[in-house]
N, C-alpha and C positions, 0 to 999 in steps of 0.2 A: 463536386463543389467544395472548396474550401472552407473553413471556419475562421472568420475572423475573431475568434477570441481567442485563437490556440496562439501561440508563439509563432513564427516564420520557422522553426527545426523543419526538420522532414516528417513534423506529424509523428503521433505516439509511437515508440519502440515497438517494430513489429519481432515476432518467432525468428529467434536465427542470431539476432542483433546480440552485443553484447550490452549488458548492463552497466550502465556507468555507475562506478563508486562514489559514494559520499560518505561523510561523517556530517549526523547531526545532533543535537541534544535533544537528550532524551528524559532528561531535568535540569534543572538548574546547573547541577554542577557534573552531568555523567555525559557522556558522547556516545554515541553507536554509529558505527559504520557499517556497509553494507559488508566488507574483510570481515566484520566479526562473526556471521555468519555463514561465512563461503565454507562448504563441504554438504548442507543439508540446502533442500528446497527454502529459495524464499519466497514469500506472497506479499506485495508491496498494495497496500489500498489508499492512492490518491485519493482524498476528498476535500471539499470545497471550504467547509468550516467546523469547528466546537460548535454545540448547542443549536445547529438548525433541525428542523423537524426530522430530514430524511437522511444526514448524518449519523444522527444520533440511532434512528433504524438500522442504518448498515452498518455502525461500530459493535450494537447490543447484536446487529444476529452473529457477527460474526465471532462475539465473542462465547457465545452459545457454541458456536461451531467449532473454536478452538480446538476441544478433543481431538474432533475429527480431522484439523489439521495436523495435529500432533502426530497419529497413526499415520500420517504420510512422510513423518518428520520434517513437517516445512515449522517452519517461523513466519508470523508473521507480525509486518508494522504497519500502524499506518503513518501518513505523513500529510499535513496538512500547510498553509502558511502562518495560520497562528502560533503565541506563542508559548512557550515551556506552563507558563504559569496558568496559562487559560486551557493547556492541554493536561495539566497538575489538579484541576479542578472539575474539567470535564471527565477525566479517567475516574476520576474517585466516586462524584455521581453518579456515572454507569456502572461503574464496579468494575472497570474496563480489565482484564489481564493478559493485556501484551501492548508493546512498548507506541506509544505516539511522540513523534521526532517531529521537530517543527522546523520547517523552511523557512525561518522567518527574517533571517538577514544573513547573507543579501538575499531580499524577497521573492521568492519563488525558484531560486538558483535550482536546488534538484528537480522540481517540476518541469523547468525550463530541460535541461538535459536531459527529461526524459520524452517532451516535446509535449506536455501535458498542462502547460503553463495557460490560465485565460487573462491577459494583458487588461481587458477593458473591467475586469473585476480583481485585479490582484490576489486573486484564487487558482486554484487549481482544477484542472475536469476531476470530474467524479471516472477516476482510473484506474484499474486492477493489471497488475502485471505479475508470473508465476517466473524466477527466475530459476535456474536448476544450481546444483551446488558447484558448478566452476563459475559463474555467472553469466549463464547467457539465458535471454528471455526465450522462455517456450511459447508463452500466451500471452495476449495483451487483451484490453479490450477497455473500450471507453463509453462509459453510461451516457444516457441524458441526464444533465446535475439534475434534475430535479427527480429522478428516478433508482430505485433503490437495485443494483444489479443482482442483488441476491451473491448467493455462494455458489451456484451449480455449475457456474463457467469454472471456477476455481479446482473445485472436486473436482470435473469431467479433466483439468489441465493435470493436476496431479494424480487422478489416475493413468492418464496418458503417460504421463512421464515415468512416474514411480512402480507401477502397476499394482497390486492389491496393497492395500493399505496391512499396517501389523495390526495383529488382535488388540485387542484390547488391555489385556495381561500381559503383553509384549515390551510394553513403554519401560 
């Protein structure tokens, strides 16, 4: 059965797919593109808003987790459709330490490309994708928004792909 609040794409980028590029802001006056880091793992975490209960859960574990993404040397961002300034104020509250790019005009455009777009809430699904360093997705997976997916799909994707993660005195 379909979802009516997903975009009409083919549905979320599945394993296999290549990742489509973008550049968005990443503050006020800085861009990131997906180019800037092709050669290492990327982790993209669609999410629905700044400052909802179960956002703000999956932004703080994962940035707990960050180390442990680093040891696999992924990057990761998330992306939301809010904007620079509400994502400038949200980062700093959590203490966030990696980058949040806003979709915010035209609205939902990268979500939409990645077929993660929900039309009747001009939000995004709560979406995780593990891209490898040429960019092609390895792992996709699409939460219930109101549900927190945790990390373990992410870890179990990059270890699939990367295999043991470096030490810790490695980095």
């Amino acid at each position: 059965m379909s979802n009516p609040n997903v975009s009409p794409a083919a549905g979320p980028l599945k394993a296999g797919q290549s990742a489509p590029v973008f550049s968005l802001p990443s503050t006020p006056d800085q861009m990131l593109s997906l180019s800037d880091l092709r050669g290492n793992p990327v982790i993209i975490a669609f999410y629905p808003a700044d400052w909802s209960p179960v956002c703000g859960d999956q932004m703080g574990l994962y940035n707990g987790v960050l180390p442990e993404f680093h040891r696999y040397g992924a990057q990761l961002v998330g992306i939301s459709t809010d904007g620079v300034w509400c994502h400038a104020a949200f980062a700093s509250a959590r203490k966030l330490h990696f980058p949040l790019l806003a979709d915010f005009e035209p609205k939902g455009a990268v979500a939409r490309s990645y077929g993660v777009y929900r039309d009747h809430e001009g939000t995004s699904e709560r979406a995780l994708f593990v891209i490898d360093g040429e960019g092609v997705v390895r792992w996709s997976y699409v939460s219930p928004v109101g549900l927190n997916p945790g990390a373990d799909g992410i870890l179990n994707a990059l270890d699939a792909m990367v295999g043991q993660p470096q030490a810790a005195g490695a980095l």
